[in-house]
Residue frames as qw, qx, qy, qz and C-alpha x, y, z in Angstrom:
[[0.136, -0.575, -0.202, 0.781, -1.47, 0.89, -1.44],
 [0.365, 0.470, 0.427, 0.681, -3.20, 3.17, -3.81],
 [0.128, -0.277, -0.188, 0.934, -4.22, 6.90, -4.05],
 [0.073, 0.732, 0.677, -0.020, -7.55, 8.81, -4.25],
 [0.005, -0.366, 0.005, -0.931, -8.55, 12.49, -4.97],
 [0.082, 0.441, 0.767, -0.458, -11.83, 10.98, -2.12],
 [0.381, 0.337, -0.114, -0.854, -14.01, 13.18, -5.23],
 [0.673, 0.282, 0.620, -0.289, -14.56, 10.04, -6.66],
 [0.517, 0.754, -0.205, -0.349, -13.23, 11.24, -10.16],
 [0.951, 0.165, 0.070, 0.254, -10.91, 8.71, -12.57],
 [0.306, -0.753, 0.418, 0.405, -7.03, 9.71, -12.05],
 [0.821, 0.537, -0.155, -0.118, -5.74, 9.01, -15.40],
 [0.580, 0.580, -0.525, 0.228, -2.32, 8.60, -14.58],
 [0.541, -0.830, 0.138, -0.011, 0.15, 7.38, -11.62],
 [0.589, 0.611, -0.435, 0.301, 3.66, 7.21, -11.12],
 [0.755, -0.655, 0.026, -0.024, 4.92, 5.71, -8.21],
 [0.184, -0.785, 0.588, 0.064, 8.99, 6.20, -6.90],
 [0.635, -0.306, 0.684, 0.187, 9.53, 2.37, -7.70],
 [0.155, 0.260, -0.604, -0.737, 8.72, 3.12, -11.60],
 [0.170, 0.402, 0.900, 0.014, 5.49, 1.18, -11.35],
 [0.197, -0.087, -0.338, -0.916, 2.74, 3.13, -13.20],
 [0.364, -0.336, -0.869, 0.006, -0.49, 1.19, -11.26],
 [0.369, -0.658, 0.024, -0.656, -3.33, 2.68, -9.32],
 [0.691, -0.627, 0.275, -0.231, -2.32, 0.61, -6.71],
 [0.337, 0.633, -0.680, 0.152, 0.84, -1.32, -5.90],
 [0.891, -0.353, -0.275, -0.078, 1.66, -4.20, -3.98],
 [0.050, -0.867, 0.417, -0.268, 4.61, -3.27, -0.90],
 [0.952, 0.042, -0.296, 0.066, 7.04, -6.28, -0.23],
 [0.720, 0.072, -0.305, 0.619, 9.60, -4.29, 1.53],
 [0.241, -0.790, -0.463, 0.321, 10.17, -1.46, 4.31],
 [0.505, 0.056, 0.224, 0.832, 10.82, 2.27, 3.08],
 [0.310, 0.647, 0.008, -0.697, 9.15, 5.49, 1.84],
 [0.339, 0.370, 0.784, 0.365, 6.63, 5.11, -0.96],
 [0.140, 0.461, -0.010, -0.876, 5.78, 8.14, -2.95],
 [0.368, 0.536, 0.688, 0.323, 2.60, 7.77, -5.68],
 [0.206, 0.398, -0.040, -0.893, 2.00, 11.16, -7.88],
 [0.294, 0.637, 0.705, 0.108, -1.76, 10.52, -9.66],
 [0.088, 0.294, 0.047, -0.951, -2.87, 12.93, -12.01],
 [0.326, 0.656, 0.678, 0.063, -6.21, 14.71, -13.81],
 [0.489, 0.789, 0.229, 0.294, -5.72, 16.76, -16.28],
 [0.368, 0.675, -0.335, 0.545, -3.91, 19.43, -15.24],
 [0.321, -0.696, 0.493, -0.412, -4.01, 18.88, -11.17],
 [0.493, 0.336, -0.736, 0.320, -1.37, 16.32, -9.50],
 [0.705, -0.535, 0.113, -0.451, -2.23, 14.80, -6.45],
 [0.526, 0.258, -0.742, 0.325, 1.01, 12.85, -4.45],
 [0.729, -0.620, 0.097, -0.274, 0.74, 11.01, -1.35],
 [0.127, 0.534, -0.744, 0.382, 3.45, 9.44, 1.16],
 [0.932, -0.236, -0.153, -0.228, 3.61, 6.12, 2.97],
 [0.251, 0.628, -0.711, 0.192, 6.53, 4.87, 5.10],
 [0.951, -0.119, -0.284, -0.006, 6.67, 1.26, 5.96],
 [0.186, -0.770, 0.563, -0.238, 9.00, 1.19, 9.15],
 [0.358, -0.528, 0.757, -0.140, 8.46, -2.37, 9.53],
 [0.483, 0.078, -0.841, -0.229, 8.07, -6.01, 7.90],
 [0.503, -0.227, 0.641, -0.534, 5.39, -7.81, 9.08],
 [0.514, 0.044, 0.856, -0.029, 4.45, -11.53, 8.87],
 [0.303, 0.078, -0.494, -0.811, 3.67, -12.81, 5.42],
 [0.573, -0.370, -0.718, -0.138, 1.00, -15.31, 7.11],
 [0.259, -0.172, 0.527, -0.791, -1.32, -14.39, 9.64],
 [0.087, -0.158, -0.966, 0.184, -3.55, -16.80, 11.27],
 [0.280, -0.411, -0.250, -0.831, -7.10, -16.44, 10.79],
 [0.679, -0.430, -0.285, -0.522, -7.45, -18.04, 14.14],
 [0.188, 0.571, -0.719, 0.349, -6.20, -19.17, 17.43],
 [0.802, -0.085, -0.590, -0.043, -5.78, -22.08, 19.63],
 [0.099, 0.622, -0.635, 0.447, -4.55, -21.34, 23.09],
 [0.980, -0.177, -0.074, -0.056, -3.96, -24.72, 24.27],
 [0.466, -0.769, 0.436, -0.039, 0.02, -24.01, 24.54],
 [0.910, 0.260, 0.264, 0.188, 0.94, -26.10, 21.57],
 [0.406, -0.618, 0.188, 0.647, 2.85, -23.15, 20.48],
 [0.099, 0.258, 0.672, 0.687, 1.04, -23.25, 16.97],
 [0.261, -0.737, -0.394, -0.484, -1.91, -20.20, 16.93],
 [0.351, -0.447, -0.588, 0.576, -1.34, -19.18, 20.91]]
Protein backbone atom coordinates (compact mmCIF):
# COMPACT_ATOMS: atom_id res chain seq x y z
CA UNK A 1 0.00 0.00 0.00
CA UNK A 2 1.32 3.41 -0.68
CA UNK A 3 0.01 7.03 -1.00
CA UNK A 4 -0.14 9.65 -3.80
CA UNK A 5 -1.01 13.42 -3.99
CA UNK A 6 -2.30 11.78 -8.09
CA UNK A 7 -0.22 15.54 -9.01
CA UNK A 8 2.54 13.50 -9.67
CA UNK A 9 4.85 15.64 -7.31
CA UNK A 10 7.74 13.79 -4.88
CA UNK A 11 6.21 13.46 -1.16
CA UNK A 12 9.25 13.87 0.83
CA UNK A 13 8.17 12.31 3.81
CA UNK A 14 5.73 9.40 5.20
CA UNK A 15 4.80 8.16 8.39
CA UNK A 16 2.72 5.34 8.60
CA UNK A 17 0.69 4.19 12.23
CA UNK A 18 3.04 1.01 12.33
CA UNK A 19 6.25 3.46 12.68
CA UNK A 20 7.44 2.48 9.23
CA UNK A 21 8.61 5.65 7.40
CA UNK A 22 8.32 3.99 3.51
CA UNK A 23 6.39 5.24 0.54
CA UNK A 24 4.88 2.11 0.50
CA UNK A 25 4.53 -0.72 2.99
CA UNK A 26 4.02 -4.24 2.82
CA UNK A 27 0.42 -5.43 4.99
CA UNK A 28 0.81 -8.96 6.65
CA UNK A 29 -2.05 -8.59 8.95
CA UNK A 30 -5.86 -7.38 9.23
CA UNK A 31 -6.57 -3.78 10.76
CA UNK A 32 -6.68 -0.02 10.01
CA UNK A 33 -3.64 1.43 8.27
CA UNK A 34 -3.13 5.11 8.45
CA UNK A 35 -0.05 6.71 6.06
CA UNK A 36 0.44 10.72 6.61
CA UNK A 37 2.90 11.85 3.38
CA UNK A 38 4.05 15.21 3.31
CA UNK A 39 5.35 18.36 0.87
CA UNK A 40 6.51 21.03 2.31
CA UNK A 41 4.10 22.48 4.19
CA UNK A 42 0.79 20.38 2.96
CA UNK A 43 0.06 16.78 4.63
CA UNK A 44 -1.78 14.43 2.78
CA UNK A 45 -3.17 11.07 5.04
CA UNK A 46 -5.02 8.27 3.70
CA UNK A 47 -6.95 5.18 5.38
CA UNK A 48 -7.06 1.49 4.54
CA UNK A 49 -8.83 -1.21 6.57
CA UNK A 50 -7.97 -4.77 5.90
CA UNK A 51 -11.12 -6.72 7.29
CA UNK A 52 -9.75 -9.86 6.11
CA UNK A 53 -6.61 -12.29 5.57
CA UNK A 54 -6.40 -13.66 2.43
CA UNK A 55 -4.38 -16.60 1.00
CA UNK A 56 -0.65 -16.12 0.94
CA UNK A 57 -0.57 -18.32 -2.44
CA UNK A 58 -2.83 -17.94 -5.15
CA UNK A 59 -2.81 -20.14 -8.08
CA UNK A 60 -1.98 -18.72 -11.28
CA UNK A 61 -4.14 -21.39 -12.74
CA UNK A 62 -6.71 -24.03 -12.58
CA UNK A 63 -7.40 -27.59 -13.21
CA UNK A 64 -10.96 -28.66 -12.81
CA UNK A 65 -10.56 -32.25 -13.09
CA UNK A 66 -11.76 -32.76 -9.26
CA UNK A 67 -8.35 -33.62 -7.95
CA UNK A 68 -9.05 -31.09 -5.38
CA UNK A 69 -5.63 -29.29 -6.21
CA UNK A 70 -6.50 -25.84 -8.52
CA UNK A 71 -10.54 -26.70 -8.85
Amino acid sequence: MGISDNQNYVLTTHQWNTGETGASITINKTGVHICTATRNECRYTDTIVINKACPEYLPNAFSPNKDGIND
